[in-house]
DOTI-522601 format. One record per atom (N, C-alpha, C): x, y, z; residue in one letter. Coordinates in steps of 0.2 Angstrom, whole numbers, plus 5000, padded with zeros to 4 digits. Layout:
BEGIN
XYZa ...
END
This chain:
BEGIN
500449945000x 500050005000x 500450065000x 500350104995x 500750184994x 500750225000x 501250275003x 501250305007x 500650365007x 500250385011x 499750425011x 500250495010x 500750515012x 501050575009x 500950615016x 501150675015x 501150735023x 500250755019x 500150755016x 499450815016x 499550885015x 498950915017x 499150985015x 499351015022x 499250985028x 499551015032x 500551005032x 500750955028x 501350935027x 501451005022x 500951005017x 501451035010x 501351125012x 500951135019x 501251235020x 501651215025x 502051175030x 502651165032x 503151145030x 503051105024x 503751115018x 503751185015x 503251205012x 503251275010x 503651315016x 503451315020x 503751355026x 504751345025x 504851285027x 505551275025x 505851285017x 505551295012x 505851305009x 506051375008x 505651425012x 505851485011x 506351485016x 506151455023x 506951455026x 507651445022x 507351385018x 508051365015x 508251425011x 508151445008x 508151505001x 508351555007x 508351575012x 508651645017x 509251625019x 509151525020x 509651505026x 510451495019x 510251485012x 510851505007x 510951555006x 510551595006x 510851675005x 511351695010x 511251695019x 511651685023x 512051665023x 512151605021x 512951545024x 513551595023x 513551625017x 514151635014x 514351725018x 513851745022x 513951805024x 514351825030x 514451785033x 514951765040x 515651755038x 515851725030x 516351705029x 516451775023x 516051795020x 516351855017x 517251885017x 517451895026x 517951935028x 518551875027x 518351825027x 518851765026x 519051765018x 518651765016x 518751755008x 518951825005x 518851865009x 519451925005x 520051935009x 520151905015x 520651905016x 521251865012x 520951775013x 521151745008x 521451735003x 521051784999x 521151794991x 521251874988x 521251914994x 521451994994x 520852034987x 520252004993x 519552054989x 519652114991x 519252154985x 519052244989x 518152224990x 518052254994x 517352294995x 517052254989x 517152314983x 516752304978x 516752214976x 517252194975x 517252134973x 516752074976x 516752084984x 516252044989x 515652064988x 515452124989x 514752134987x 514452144978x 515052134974x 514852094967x 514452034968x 515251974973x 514651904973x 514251904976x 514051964983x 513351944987x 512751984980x 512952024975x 512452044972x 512352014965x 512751954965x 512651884959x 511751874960x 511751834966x 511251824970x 510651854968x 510551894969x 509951954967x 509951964959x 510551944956x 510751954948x 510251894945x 510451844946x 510251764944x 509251804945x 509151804950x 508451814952x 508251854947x 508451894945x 508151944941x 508151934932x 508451894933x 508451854925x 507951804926x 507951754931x 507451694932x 506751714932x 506451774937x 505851774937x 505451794935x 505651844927x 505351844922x 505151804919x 505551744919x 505651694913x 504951634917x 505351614923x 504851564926x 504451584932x 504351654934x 503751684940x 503251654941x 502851634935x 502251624935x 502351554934x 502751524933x 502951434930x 502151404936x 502351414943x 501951374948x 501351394946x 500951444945x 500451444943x 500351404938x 500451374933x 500351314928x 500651274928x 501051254929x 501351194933x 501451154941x 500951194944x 501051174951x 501751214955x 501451214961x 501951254966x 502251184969x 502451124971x 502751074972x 503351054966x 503151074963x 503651064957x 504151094956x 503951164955x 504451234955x 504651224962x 504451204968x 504951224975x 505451164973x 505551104970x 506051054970x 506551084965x 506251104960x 506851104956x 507151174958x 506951214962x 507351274964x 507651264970x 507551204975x 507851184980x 508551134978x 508451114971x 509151064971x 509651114967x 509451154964x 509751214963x 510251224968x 509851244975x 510251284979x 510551214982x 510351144982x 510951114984x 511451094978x 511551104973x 511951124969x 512651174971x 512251234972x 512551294975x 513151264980x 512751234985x 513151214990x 513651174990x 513851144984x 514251094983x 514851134980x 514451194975x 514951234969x 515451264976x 515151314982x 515351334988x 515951304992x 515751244994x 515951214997x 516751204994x 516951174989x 517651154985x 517851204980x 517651274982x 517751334979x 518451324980x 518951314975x 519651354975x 519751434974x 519451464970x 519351554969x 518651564969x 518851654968x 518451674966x 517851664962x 518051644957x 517551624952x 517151574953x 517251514958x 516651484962x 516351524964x 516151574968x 515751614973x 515151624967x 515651664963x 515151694959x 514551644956x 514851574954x 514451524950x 514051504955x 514151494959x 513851474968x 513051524970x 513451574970x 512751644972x 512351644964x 512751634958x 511951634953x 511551574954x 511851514956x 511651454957x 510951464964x 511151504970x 511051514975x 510451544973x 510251604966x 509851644966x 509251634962x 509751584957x 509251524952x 508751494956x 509051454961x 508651434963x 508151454969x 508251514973x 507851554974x 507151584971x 507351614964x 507051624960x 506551574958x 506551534957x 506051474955x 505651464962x 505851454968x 505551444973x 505151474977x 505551534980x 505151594982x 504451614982x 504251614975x 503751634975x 503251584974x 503551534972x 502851464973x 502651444980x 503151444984x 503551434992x 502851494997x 502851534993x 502551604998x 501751584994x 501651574989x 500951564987x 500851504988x 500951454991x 500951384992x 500651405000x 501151435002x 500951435010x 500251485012x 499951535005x 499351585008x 498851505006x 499051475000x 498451414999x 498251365005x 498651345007x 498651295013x 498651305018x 498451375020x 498351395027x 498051365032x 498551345036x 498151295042x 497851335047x 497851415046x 497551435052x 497051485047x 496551465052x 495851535050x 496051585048x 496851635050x 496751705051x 497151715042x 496751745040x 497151745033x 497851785036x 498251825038x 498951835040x 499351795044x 499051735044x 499651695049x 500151665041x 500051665037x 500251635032x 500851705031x 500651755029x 501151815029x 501651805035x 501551805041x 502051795046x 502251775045x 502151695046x 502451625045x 503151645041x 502651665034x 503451675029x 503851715032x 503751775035x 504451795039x 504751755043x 504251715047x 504851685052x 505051645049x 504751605045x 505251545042x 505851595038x 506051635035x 506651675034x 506951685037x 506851705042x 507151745049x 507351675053x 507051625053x 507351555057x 507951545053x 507751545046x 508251515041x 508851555041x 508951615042x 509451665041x 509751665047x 509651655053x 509651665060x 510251605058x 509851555059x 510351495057x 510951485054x 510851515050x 511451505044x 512051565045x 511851605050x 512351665051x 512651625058x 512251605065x 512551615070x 512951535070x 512751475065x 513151415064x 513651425059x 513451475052x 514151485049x 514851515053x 514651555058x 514951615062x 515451555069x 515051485071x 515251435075x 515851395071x 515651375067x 515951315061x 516551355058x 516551395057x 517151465055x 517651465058x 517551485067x 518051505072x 518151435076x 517751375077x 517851325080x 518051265076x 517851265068x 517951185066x 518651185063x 519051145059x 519451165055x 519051175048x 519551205041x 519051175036x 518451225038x 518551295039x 518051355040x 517751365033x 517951365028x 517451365021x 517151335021x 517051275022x 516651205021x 516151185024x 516351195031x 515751125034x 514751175035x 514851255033x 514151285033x 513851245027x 514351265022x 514151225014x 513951165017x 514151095019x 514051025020x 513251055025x 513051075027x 512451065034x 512051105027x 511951165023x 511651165018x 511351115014x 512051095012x 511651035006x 511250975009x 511450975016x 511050905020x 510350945021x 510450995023x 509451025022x 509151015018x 509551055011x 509251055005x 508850965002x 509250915004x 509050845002x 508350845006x 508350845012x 507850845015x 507050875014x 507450945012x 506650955010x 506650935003x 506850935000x 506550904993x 506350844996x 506650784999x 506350735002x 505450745003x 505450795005x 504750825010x 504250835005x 504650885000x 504150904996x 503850854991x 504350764988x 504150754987x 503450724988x 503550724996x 502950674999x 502150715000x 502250784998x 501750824999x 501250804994x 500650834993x 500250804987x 500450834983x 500150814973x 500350844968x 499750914967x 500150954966x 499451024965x 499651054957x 499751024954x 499851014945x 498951034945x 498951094941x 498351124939x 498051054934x 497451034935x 497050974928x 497051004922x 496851074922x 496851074916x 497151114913x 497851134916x 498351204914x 498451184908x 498851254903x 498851234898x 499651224897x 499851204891x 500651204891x 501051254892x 501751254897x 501951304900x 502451344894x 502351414894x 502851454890x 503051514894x 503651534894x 503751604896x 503151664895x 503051674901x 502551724902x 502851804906x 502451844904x 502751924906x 502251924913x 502851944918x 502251964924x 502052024922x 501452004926x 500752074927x 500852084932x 500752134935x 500052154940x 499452144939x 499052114945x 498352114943x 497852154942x 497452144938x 497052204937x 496852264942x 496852304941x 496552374949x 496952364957x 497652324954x 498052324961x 498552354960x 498652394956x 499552454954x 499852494962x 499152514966x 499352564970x 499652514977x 499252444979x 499352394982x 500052374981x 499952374974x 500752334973x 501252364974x 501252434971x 501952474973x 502252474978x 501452494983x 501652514990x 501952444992x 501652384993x 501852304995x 502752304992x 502752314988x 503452274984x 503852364987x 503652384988x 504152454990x 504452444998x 503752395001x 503952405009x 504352355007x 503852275006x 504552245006x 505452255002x 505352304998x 506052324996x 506452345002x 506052405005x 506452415011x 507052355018x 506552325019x 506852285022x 507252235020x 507252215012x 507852185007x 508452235009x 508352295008x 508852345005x 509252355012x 508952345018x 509252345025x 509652285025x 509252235023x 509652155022x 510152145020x 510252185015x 510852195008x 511352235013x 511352255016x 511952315019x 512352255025x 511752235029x 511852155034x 512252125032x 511852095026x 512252025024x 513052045019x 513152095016x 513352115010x 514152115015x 513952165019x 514752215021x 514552215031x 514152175034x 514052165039x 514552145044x 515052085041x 515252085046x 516252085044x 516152155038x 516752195037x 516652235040x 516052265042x 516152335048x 516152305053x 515952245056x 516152215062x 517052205064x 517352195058x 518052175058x 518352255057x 518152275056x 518352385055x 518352405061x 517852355066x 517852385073x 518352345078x 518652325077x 519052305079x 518952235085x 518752195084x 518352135084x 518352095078x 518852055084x 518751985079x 518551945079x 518651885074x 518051805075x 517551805071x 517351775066x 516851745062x 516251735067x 516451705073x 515951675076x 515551765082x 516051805082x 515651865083x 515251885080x 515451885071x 515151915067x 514451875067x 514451825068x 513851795067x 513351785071x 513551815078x 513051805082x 512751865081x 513251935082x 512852005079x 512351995074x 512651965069x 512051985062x 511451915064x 511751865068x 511051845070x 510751875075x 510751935078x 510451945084x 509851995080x 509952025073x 509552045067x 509052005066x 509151965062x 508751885060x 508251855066x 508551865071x 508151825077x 507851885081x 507751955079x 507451985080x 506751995074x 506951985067x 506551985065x 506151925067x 506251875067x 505651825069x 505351805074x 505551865080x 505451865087x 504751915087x 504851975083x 504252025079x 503851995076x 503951945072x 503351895066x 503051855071x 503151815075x 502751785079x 502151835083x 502251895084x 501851935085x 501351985083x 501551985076x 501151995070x 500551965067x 500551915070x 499851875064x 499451915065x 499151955070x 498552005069x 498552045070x 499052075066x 499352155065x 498952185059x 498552225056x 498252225051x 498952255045x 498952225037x 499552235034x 499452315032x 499152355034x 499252445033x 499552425038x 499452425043x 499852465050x 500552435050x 500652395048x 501352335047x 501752385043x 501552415037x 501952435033x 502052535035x 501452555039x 501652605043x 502152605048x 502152565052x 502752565057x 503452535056x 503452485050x 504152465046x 504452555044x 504152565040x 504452625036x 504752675042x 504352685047x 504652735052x 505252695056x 505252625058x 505652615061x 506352595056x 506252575049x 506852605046x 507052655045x 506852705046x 506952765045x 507452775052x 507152765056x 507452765063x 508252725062x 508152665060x 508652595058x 509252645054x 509052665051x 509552675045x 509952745047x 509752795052x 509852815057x 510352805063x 510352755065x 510652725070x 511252685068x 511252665059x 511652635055x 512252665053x 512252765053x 512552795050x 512952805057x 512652825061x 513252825067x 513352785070x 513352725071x 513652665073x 514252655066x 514252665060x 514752675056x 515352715058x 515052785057x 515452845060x 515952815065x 515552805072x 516052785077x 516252745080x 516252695074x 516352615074x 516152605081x 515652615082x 515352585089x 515152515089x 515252455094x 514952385092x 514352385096x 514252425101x 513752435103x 513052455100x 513152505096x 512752555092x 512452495087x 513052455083x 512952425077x 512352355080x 512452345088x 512152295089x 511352325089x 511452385092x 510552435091x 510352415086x 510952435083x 510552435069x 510352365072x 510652325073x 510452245072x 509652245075x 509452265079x 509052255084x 508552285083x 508652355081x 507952395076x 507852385070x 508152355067x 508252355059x 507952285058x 508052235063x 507752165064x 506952175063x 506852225067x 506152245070x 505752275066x 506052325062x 505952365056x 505652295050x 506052255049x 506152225044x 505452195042x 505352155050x 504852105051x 504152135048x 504052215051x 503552265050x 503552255043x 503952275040x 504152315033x 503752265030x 504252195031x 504252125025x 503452125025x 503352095033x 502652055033x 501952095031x 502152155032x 501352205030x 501552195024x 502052195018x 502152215011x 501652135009x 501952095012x 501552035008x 500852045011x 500852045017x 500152035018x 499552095015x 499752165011x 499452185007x 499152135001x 499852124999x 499652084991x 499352024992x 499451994998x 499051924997x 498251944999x 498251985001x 497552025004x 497152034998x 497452064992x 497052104987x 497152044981x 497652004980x 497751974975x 497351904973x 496951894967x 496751844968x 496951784968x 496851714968x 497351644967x 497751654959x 497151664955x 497451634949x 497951694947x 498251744950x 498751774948x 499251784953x 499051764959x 499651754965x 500351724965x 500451684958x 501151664961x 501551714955x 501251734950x 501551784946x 501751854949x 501051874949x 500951934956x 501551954963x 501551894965x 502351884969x 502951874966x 503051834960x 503551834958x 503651934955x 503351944954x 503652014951x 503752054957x 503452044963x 503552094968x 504252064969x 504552014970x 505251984972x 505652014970x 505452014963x 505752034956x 506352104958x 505752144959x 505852234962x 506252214966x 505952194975x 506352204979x 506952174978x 506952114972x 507852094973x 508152114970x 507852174965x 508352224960x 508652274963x 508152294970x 508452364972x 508952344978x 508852254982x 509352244984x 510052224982x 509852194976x 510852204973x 510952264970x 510752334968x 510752394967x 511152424974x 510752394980x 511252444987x 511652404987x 511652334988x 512352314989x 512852324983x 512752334978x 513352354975x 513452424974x 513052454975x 513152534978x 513552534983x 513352514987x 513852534994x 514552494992x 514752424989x 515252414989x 515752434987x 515352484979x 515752524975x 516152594979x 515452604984x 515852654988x 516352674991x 516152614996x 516452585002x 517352574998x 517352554992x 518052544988x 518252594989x 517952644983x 518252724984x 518352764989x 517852774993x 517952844997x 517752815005x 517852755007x 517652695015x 516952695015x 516952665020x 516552625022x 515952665024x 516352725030x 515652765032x 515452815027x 515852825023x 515452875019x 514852835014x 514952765012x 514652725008x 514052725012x 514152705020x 513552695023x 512852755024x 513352795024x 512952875025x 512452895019x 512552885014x 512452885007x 512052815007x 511752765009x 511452735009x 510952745014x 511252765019x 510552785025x 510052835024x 510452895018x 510052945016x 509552915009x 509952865005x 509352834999x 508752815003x 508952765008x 508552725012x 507752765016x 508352835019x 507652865021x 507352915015x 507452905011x 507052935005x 506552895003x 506652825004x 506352765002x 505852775008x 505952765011x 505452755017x 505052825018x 504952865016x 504652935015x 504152935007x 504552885004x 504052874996x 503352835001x 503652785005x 503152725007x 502752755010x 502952805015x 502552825018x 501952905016x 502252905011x 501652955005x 501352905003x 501452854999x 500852814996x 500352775002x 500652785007x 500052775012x 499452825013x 499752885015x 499352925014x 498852925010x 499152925004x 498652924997x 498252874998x 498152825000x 497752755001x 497252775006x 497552785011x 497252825016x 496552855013x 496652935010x 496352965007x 495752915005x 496152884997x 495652854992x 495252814996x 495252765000x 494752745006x 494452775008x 494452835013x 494052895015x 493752895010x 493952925004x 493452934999x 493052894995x 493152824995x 492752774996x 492152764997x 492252765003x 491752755010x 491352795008x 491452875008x 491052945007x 490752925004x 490852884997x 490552904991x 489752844992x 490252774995x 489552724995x 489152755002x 489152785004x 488952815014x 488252865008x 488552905002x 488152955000x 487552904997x 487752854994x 487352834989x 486752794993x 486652805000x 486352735003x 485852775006x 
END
């Protein structure tokens, strides 16, 4: 007799770990940044080249296949963009130079890009709880577990094991096996009657442009904090004069584990007020980022971690939880994939912005000049609120009049 399989409460807790997985790749290699330029004598810009492969790969993929899980099922697209990323971990792991990293992070971002979005519409379909925003949450924590992980065991295995490149890569690719494992056991959600799959253009959905801006703007913001984290995090840790892989890693998980410590608190946050209080407390973040640079405080930078965590969780989880709000099924896994799309364009944009800078004229000036994009950003998000605001009011006024 054939195994009955996890079920659908199986296949939105594979969903849930795949997006861990997709955060906890993106991480590994952030803790060892300092290593690998020391190593092989990187500058700035050269490091936050390979962390901005990563968001490179995504932005080529998810035009092409965004919408894939929408006609071919969302269990399909999550395998083949999970063995992807244990791919990634293999190229990683017996990297002789340079130009692994970079083969590694498009590999990393490949398979991201396939996943992501099937991964986040998979889990609003199979929602095991009544509230329709525990699904939005969920996905932050399962990122924020996955990242938390991957920073403060890369940061362990770095300054304690020998063979510091390698053994994050080896706990990866054991992940990655497993959930494919998992996924295959989930049930098959292959559309009956979809039709043959061909590259499709993501849309927006019809009458959701102001939703979607706003949605993919918040979540950009808290990418675009991530991207500074992850990117050159813990070269301004090593600038402070503090050393150990395994410091580095606890700080940038004390980030990660703030964000998921906020998400569990979230599920009955309504997603306005999420994406109203993200923007202010990046604003704040980004704030705290410029002088914690300036005075190379480790104090300070542990603040950035710690608001910036918090900021995040707001930012991310209201942005999705708009668009899963307004967006229908049958556009949802496209609809997401385009919102990724953005936010992963604007975060390899600051990461290689600040690396370029950080080359030419240090570190704190790159930073400062990113704290000031950032809170421009966060002042756009928070005029399209407004606007919404409004349009609502006037809404209401209009059906209040007709009655």
């Amino acid at each position: 007799m054939p195994p009955r399989g996890l079920g659908r409460r199986g296949a939105f807790w594979a969903s849930a770990s795949v997006l861990s997985l997709a955060l906890w790749s993106s991480g590994a290699p952030s803790v060892l940044y300092p290593i690998y330029a020391e190593q092989w004598a990187l500058t700035p810009a050269v490091v936050t080249a390979v962390f901005a492969t990563y968001q490179l790969a995504i932005v080529i993929v998810l035009p092409l296949f965004g919408s894939l899980s929408d006609q071919i099922g969302r269990r399909l697209v999550m395998i083949w963009g999970v063995a992807l990323i244990a791919g990634s971990a293999i190229i990683f792991a017996i990297a002789p130079n340079v130009a692994f990293l970079f083969v590694g992070r498009a590999l990393q971002g490949a398979g991201t890009g396939l996943a992501i979005g099937a991964a986040s519409a998979s889990l609003v379909e199979n929602n095991i709880s009544r509230h329709p925003r525990f699904a939005s949450s969920l996905a932050t924590i399962a990122t924020a577990t996955g990242l938390t992980l991957a920073l403060v065991l890369s940061g362990v295995l770095a300054q304690l094991a020998p063979m510091p490149l390698f053994w994050s890569y080896l706990v990866l690719l054991v992940l990655a096996v497993a959930t494919v494992v998992a996924l295959a056991a989930t049930p098959n959600d292959r559309p009956i009657h979809a039709p043959r799959w061909r590259p499709q253009a993501l849309r927006i959905a019809p009458g959701l442009r102001v939703a979607f801006v706003t949605a993919t703007l918040s979540v950009s913001l808290a990418y675009c904090v991530g991207a500074i984290f992850l990117s050159v995090g813990a070269h301004m840790i090593r600038q402070f004069n503090t050393e150990g892989a395994l410091v580095a890693g606890v700080l940038l998980g004390c980030s990660s584990a703030a964000i998921g410590v906020t998400a569990l608190l979230l599920a009955r946050v309504p997603a306005h007020v999420g994406v109203w209080v993200g923007a202010l407390l990046t604003t704040v973040s980004v704030a705290v980022m410029a002088i914690a640079a300036a005075s190379e405080s480790i104090a300070l930078f542990l603040v950035w971690c710690l608001i910036g965590g918090i900021a995040y969780s707001f930012a991310f989880t209201g942005g999705l939880g708009l668009i899963n709000r307004a967006v229908p099924e049958r556009y949802r896994g496209g609809t997401l994939s385009l919102l990724y799309l953005c936010a992963y364009l604007l975060q390899g944009a600051t990461a290689l912005g600040v690396g370029a800078l950080a080359t030419v004229s240090g570190m704190g000036m790159a930073i400062s000049v990113a704290a000031a994009t950032l809170a421009g950003l966060c002042v756009v998000v928070l005029g399209l609120m407004v606007i919404d605001v409004r349009a609502r009011r006037s809404k209401t006024h209009r059906v209040a009049s007709l009655r």
